[in-house]
N, C-alpha and C positions, 0 to 999 in steps of 0.2 A: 363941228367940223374939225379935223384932225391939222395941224399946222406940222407940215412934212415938207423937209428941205432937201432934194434930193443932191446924192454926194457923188463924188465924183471920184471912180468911174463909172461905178455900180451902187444901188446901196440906197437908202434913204434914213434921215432922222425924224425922227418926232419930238417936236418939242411941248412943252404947255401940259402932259402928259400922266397924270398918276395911274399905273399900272396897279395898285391896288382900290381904286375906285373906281375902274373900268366897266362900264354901267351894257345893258344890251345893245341899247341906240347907238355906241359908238363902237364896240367891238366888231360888228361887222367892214367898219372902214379900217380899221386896224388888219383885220384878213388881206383885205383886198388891199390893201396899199405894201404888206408881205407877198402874195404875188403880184403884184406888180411890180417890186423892186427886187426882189429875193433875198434882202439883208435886211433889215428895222434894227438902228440904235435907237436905244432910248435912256436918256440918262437923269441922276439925281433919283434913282428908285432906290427905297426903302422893303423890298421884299424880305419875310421870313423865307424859312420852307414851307413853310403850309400855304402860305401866299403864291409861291413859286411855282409849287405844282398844280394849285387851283387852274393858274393865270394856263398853264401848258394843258391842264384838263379841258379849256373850253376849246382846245380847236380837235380834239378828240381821243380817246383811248389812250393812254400813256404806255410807252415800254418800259419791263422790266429787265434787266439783264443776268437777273437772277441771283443779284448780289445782296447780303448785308438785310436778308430777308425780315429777319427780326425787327430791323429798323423800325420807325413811326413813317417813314417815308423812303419805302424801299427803290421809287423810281427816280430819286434824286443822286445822282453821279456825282461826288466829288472829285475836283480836278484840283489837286491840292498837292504840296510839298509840307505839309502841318504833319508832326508828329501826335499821337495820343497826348501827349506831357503838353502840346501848344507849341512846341521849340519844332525846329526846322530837321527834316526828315536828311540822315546821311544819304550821299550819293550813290550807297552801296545799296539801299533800302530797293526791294524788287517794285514798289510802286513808284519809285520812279522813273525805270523805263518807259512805263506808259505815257510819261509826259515827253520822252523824247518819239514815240511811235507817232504821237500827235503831230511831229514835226512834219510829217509828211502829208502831198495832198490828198484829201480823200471826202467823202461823202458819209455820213453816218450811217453805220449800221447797212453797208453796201454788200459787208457777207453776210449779210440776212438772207434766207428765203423771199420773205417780205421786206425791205428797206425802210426804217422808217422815215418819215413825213417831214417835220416841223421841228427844229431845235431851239431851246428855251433856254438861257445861257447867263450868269446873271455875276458879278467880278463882287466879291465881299475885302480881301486885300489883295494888293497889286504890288507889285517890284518898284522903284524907283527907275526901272528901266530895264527895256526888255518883255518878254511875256506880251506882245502883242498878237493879234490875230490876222489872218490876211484872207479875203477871201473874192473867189472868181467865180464868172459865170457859165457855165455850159452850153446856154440857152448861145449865150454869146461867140460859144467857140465852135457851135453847128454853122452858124450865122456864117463866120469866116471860112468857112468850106467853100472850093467850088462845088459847080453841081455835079460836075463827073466824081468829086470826092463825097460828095454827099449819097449818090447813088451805090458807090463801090463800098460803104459802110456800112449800109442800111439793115442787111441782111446776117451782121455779125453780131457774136455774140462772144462778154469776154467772162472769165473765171475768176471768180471774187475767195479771198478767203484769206481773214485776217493774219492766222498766222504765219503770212510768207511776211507780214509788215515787221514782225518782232524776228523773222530768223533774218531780214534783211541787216540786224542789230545785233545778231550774233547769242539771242535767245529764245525763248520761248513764253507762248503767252500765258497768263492764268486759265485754270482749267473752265473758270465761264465764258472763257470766248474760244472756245476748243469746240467746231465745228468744221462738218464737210464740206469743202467748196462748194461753190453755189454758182449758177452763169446766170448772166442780165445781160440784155440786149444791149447791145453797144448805143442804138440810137431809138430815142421813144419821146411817148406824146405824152405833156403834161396833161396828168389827167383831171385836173381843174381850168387851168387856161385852153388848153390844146394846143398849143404851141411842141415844136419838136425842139428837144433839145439832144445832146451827148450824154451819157453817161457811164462817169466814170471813174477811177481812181485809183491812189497808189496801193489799195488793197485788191485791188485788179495785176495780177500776175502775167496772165495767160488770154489767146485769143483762142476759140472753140475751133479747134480742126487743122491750126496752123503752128507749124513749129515753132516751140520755146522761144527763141533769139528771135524771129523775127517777129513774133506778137508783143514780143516787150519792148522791142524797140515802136511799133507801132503806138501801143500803149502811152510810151514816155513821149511822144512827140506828138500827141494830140493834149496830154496835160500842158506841154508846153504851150500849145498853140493858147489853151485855155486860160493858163496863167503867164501869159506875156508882160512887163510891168506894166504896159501903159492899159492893160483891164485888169488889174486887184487894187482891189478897197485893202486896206490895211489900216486895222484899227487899233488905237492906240487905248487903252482900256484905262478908266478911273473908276476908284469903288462906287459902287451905284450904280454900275451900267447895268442894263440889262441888253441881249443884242436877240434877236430872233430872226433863225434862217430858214429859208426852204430847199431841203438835203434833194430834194427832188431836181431842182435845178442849180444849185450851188458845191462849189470845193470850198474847202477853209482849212487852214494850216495853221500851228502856233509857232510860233517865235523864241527860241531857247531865251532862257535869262540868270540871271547870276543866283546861284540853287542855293545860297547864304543866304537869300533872301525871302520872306516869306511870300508865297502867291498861292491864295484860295477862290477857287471859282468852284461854281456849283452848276451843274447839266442836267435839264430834263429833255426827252424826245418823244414826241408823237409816234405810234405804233403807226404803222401802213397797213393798208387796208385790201392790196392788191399786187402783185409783180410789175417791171417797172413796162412792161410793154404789152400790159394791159391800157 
């Protein structure tokens, strides 16, 4: 049996825990106690990559992004300010805008056609401060709806499409996230729990049918409702964590930190299986 402390406000830990000797009999409590909290820290893991993406292979299909092909493990994402040389990437260097797009909230892979599932997420060096993650519920921000707002939502759908996140920065993205927007249902049912949640993100521009200004002001005031402080987990990362989210029902944001510093994290996601209101 799994020894899972649930945190507060959202969120659960596991303790007692090796993620690499994670056997069948107890992997299925690991799923199920992911949806049921929509965040799992786990700390003190010793993961490689081949350990990393195993561990993300068994809750299904992994996405590619279509990067770094040649690699040994092309679905693993570095979330890094590491240079080739090991020394600390200039701030002029084009991939480190992506760790300030990160800054925003969002949902993984939400301009996808298909969105993916499950993120696998795992801190190898961390900043002495700073570089934390923050992360809120959807499930949670349907919940705080009245029902005449619940009703008047239901039937919307908004426009996803990452690079409004990088011109919001005053550039543009890498040519692999260079896709046509894409709409998702403002509000849908998980399609494991069944539960309805919101969904949504700051890679959500636009609401389908309704003018610019006022869909984005829509937009931004229901991530508020979402990420109010008194409902985000904000987690404070030490090497050996590993954290695992469900992008299905969760936002997570990262936390700027001092770019002298080195910070390596490493992302694997779950490919989806279906559209979000299916």
């Amino acid at each position: 049996m799994l020894a899972i402390e649930p945190l507060t406000p959202i969120g659960a830990e596991i303790h007692e825990l090796d993620l690499r000797a994670l056997d069948d009999d107890t992997f299925p409590s690991l799923r199920a106690a992911l949806l049921e909290y929509g965040v799992i820290v786990v700390r003190r893991q010793a993961l490689d990559d081949a350990q990393h993406v195993a561990l993300a292979g068994r809750f299904g299909e992994l996405e590619s992004l279509g990067r770094d092909m040649g690699a040994e493990h092309p679905e693993l994402i570095p979330i890094s300010n590491r240079g080739a040389d090991g020394g600390v990437l200039p701030r002029s260097d084009p991939s480190m805008l992506s760790l300030a797009v990160n800054e925003q909230w969002h949902t993984d892979s939400s301009f996808r056609e298909v969105p993916s599932t499950i993120s696998v997420f795992r801190a190898e060096i961390v900043p002495a401060e700073g570089g934390d993650t923050w992360y809120a519920s959807l499930r949670e921000g349907w919940l705080a709806l009245s029902e005449r707002e619940q009703a008047e939502f239901e039937p919307l759908r908004l426009v996803h499409n990452y690079a409004r996140s990088w011109e919001r920065l005053g550039a543009r993205p890498p040519g692999s996230f260079t896709s046509p927007p894409v709409t998702h249902a403002l509000v849908r049912r998980h399609p494991e729990t069944g539960e309805r949640g919101l969904y949504l993100s700051d890679h959500a521009y636009a609401v389908e049918g309704w003018p610019a200004a006022e869909g984005r002001v829509l937009i931004e005031r229901l991530l508020a409702l979402c990420t109010r402080p008194d409902r985000v987990y904000r987690h404070r990362w030490r090497a050996g964590d590993v954290l695992l989210w469900d992008n299905r029902n969760m936002l997570h944001r990262a936390q700027g930190f001092d770019e002298t510093q080195l910070r390596v994290m490493f992302h694997v996601r779950v490919a989806g299986s279906a559209r979000t209101e299916d």
